[in-house]
N, C-alpha and C positions, 0 to 999 in steps of 0.2 A: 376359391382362391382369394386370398387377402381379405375375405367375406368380415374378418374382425375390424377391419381398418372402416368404422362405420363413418367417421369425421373425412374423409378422402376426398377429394377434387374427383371432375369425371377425369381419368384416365386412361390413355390407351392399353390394348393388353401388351406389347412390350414391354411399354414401365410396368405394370403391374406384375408380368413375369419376371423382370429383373428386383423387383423388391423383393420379391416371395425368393428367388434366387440368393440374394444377400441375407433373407433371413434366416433360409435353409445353410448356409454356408455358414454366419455367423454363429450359429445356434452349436456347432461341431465345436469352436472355439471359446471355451467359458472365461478363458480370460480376457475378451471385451470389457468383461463387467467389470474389470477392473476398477477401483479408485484411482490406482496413478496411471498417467497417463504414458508414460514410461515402458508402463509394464503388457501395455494395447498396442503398442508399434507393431511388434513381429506379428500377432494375430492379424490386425488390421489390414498390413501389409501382403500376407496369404490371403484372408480373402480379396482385396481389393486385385491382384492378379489373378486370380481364380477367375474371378466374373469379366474381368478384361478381357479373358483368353475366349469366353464365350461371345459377347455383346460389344466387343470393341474393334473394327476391321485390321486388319494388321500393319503394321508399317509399310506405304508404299517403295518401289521399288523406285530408284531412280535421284534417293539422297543418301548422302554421305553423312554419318555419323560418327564422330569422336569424340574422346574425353582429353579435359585437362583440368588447366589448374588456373584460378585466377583468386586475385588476392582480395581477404574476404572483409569486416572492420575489425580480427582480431587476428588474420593468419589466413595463411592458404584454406580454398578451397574448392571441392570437385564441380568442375561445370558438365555437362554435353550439350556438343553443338551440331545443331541438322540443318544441312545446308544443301543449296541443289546443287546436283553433280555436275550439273548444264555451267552453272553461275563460275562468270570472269572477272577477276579483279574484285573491287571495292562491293560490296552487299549492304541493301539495307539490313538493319541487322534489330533486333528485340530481346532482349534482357529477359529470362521470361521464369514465372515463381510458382510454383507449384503449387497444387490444395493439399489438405492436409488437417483443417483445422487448427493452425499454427503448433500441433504439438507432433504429426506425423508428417507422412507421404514423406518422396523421396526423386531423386531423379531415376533412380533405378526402377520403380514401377513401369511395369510393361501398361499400364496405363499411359505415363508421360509419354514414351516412347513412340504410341502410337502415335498419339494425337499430336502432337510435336511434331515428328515427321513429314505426316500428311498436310499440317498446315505452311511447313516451310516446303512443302512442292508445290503446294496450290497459291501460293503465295507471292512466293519467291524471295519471301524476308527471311534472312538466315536468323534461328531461332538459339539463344544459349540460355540453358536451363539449368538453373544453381541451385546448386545443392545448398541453401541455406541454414542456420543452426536457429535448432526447432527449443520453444520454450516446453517445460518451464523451467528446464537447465540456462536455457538465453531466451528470455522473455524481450517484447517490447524495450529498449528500442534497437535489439543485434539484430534482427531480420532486417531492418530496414541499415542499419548501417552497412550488414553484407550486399545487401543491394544497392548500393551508394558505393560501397569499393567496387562492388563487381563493374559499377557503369565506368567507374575511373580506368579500371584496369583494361577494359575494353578500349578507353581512347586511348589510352595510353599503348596498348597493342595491335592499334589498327591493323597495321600494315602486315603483321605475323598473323593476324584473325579475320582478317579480310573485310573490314568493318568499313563505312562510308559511316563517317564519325558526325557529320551534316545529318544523315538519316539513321540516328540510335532513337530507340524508345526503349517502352520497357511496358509491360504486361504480365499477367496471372490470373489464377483460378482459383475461384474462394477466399482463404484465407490468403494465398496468395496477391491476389486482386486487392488486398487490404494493403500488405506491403509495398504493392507495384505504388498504389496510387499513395502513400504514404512518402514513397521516395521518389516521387515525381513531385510534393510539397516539398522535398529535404532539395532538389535539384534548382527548384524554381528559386527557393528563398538563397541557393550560393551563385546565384548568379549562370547557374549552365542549360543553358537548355535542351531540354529533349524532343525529339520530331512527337512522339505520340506516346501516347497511353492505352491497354487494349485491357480490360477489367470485366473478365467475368465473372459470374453469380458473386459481383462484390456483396461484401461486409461491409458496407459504409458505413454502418455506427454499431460500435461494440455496446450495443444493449438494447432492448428491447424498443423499437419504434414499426408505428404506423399496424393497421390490423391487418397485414401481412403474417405476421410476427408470430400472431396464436391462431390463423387460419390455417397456416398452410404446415406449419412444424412437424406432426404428425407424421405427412406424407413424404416428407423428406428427412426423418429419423433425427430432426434438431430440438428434439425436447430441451437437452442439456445447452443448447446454443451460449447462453449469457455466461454460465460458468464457466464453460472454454475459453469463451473472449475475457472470462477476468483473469484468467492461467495466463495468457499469452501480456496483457495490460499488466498486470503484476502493481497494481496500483497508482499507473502513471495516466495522467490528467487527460479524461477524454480530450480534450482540446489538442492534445498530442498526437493519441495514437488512435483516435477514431478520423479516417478523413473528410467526414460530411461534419463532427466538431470542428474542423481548423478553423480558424480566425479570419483564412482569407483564401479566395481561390481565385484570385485574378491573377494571369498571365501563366496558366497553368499549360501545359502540352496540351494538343487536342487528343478528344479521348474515345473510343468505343467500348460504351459499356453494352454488354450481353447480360440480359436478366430474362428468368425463366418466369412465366404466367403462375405458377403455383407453388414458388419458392417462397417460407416465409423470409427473404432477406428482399423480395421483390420491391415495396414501399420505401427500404432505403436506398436502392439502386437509384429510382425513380427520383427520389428528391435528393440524392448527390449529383443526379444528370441536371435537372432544375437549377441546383446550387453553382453548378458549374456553367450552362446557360448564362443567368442571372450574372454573371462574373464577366461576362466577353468570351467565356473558351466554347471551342467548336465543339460539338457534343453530337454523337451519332448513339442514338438509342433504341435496341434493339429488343423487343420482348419474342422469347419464344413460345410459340402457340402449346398447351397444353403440357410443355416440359417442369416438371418438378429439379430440386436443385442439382442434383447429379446426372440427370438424363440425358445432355449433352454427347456422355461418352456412350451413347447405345448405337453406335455407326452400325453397326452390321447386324444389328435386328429391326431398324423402325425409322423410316421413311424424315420423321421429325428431328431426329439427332443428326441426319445427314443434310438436312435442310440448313441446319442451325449450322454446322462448319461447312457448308456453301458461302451461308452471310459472313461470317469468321474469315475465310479465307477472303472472298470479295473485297470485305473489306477493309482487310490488311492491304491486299493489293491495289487498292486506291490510295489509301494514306501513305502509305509508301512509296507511290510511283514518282520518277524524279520530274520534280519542276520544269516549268519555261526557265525558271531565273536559275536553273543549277546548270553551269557552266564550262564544270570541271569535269574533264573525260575520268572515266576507269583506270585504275592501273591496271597494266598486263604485265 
């Protein structure tokens, strides 16, 4: 099994079932191979819920789910939001951006749905997850402006969304995690602050750094890595839209970055947590043991993926628990 994959990390057999899974799945879909990226949505999309419905535990019971609408930097767009059923008045609440490689995923993957769910019960931070517009139709910098309207619309909704506008952050996964923390630099530099930042398997710099990069690629199917990230950049100045390039990271939200032990984006994680230390931001950095970059979502086959949204949830529910100095009761 995976006997080809001679460059591999040691592995547990879960990941390793779930690759050989996604390559068996993949393999039925020839239009992966596509050149445009356009045209690997729908395949992508099938497999990536195929393997969810195996390796992903299902939405727990005891949140509330629905869709709407919040305004995006060019027009409406689809959010959903999972919130506890328990939960009164004001929520802290997380902005939250999907993976995808900046050119897929969706909020409608039963992927998101799970993990989404489970985190806003374990948690108790009500999670909204925006449907973003994916490049290379809206490259660099619409994702991060939908994510900057979405946070506006959010204050600006409180009260209809249930938001404690004191404790909004904003978070994502992968390429996601690129945008999150990209519009947590766009928030900082207008002056608004956000309570937290929650950034997993970031992309902190759209190009090849540290020997993460060409160790670990292989094992988590990021051969093509750099050219996606130049699809989504679209030629604009790492110093822009890479966020371990910024000019400047002080007074940034606090942040929890999740990085997996054999992801090649690991070496950037690491030294955007460094960068943001070095800066005054509180910085919780979290490596998980033997996980390659997707393994996170294997809840319901392997002891390690449930380990990692223990520390996710934990510690969402720390960053988020209300102060000594917060004063102001709930609405009812």
């Amino acid at each position: 099994m995976t006997a080809h994959r001679t460059d591999c990390p040691p592995l547990s057999a879960p990941v390793l079932e779930w690759i050989q899974r996604v390559e068996e799945l993949s393999a039925a879909h020839p239009e992966l191979a596509a050149a445009d990226p356009v045209a690997r949505r729908r395949p992508a999309r099938r497999v990536s819920d195929l393997v969810a419905l195996e390796f992903t535990d299902p939405a727990p019971d005891g949140v509330e789910i629905d869709d709407l609408e919040l305004r995006g930097g060019a027009g409406p767009l689809r959010a959903r939001r999972f919130r506890r059923a328990d939960a009164i008045g004001d929520s802290p609440t997380m902005l939250w951006l999907h993976g995808g490689g900046w050119v897929g995923g969706s909020i409608d993957e039963i992927l998101n749905d799970r993990i989404c769910a489970a985190l806003a019960l374990r948690s108790g931070v009500q999670i909204v997850s925006l449907e973003y517009r994916l490049a290379p139709e809206h490259p660099f910098p619409a994702p991060v402006d939908d994510a900057v309207a979405a946070l506006h619309a959010l204050r600006s909704r409180a009260d209809e969304l249930g938001v404690d506008v004191d404790r909004l952050g904003i978070g994502g996964n992968s390429a996601g995690a690129t945008i999150a923390a990209s519009a947590a630099l766009r928030e900082r530099d207008a002056g608004r602050a956000l309570h937290h930042q929650a950034l997993e398997v970031l992309p902190a710099a759209l190009r090849t750094f540290g020997a993460s990069m060409q160790r670990y690629r292989r094992a988590s199917g990021m051969e093509d890595a750099e050219s996606i990230a130049d699809v989504y950049r679209a030629g604009a100045p790492h110093t822009a839209a890479s966020p371990l390039d910024a000019a400047d990271h002080r007074s940034l939200a606090p942040a929890l970055i999740l990085a997996a032990e054999f992801d090649p984006l690991l070496d950037g994680a690491v030294a955007y947590a460094r960068a943001l230390r070095e800066s005054g931001v509180a910085v919780v950095l979290r490596i998980g043991e033997g996980h390659i970059h997707g393994s996170p979502a294997l809840t319901a086959r392997w002891q390690g993926a449930r380990d990692w949204h223990d520390d996710f949830a934990a510690e969402l529910a720390a960053a988020y628990a209300p102060r000594s100095s917060d004063t102001h009761p709930p609405r009812r």
